[in-house]
N, C-alpha and C positions, 0 to 999 in steps of 0.2 A: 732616412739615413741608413747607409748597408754600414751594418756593423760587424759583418761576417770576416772572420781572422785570413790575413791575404796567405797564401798560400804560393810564393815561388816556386815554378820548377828548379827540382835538385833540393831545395830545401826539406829539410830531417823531418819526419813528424813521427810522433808515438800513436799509431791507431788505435791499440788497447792495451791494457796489461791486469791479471789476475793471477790465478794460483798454477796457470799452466803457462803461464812465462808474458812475453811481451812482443806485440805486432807491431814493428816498425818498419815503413817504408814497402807492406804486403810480404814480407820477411818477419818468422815466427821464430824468437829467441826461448827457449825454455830455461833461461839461468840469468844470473843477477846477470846486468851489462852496463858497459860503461860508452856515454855516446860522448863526443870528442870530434866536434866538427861535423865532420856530413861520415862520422864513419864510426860502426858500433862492433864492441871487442866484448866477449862473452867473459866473464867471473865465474868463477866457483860459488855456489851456493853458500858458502861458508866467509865470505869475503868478508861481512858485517865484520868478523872479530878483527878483521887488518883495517878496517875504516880508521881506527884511531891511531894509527902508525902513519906519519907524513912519509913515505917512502910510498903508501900505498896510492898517493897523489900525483907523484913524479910524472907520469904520464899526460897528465896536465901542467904542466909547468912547460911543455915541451912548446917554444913560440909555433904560431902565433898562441898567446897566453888569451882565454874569455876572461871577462869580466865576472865570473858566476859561478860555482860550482852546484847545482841544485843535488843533495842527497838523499833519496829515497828510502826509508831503512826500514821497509817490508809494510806489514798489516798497523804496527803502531809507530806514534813517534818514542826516537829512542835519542838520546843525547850522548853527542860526539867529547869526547877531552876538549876544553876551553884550551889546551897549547893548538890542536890543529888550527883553530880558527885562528889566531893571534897572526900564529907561523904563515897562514899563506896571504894572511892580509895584509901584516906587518913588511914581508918580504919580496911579495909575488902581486902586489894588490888585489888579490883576488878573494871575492864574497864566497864566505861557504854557508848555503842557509839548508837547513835540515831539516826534513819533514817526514810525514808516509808516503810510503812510495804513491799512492793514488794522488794527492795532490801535487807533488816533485812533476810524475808526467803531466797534469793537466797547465802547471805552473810553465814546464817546459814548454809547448805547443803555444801557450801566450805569449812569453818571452819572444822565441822563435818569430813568431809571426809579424814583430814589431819590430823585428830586426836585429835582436839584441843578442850578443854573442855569448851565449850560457852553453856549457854542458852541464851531463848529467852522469852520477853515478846510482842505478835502482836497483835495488833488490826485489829479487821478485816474493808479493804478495802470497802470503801459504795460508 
């Protein structure tokens, strides 16, 4: 049985991510980044403190809406205000699950491969 994760052409994948940023798609991001369909938008190192402001989501909200937000929040896990998760599930249907960013990207790449419509927001690993 090949159980090797399908891999679409065009479709997003995370190659690596450490304390010198993130390799996606053989493009080398050095800053948090937020991926959002087939197309990834660089954050401020400092973005964690705006994680827990729903304003800082709005870019996701933007149709087509995913099913998924995966949040990476660097070397450990760190927990988000129980309003954002309410707010975007309540309103937006949308799952925010929160972890370290190491598992967030490998989480990502499984989703992804299976067709499922997730983005991601990850801080880069320091």
């Amino acid at each position: 049985m090949d159980i090797t994760p399908r891999h679409e052409e065009g479709m997003i994948r995370i190659e690596s991510y450490g304390a010198s940023g993130f390799v996606v798609q053989g493009v080398t991001y050095d800053s948090t980044i937020m991926i959002r369909g087939n197309h990834v938008t660089v954050y401020p190192d400092d973005a964690w403190e705006r994680f827990s402001d729903v304003a800082t989501y709005a870019p996701f909200l933007i149709p087509p809406v995913s099913e998924m937000i995966l949040v990476g929040t660097g070397a450990q896990h760190q927990l988000l205000a129980p309003h954002i998760h309410r707010t975007l599930k309540a309103q937006h249907g949308i799952i925010l699950d929160v972890m370290n960013t190491g598992a967030a990207c490998r989480t990502f790449n499984v989703l992804r491969s299976e067709g499922r419509n997730v983005d991601a927001l990850l801080v880069r690993v320091r």
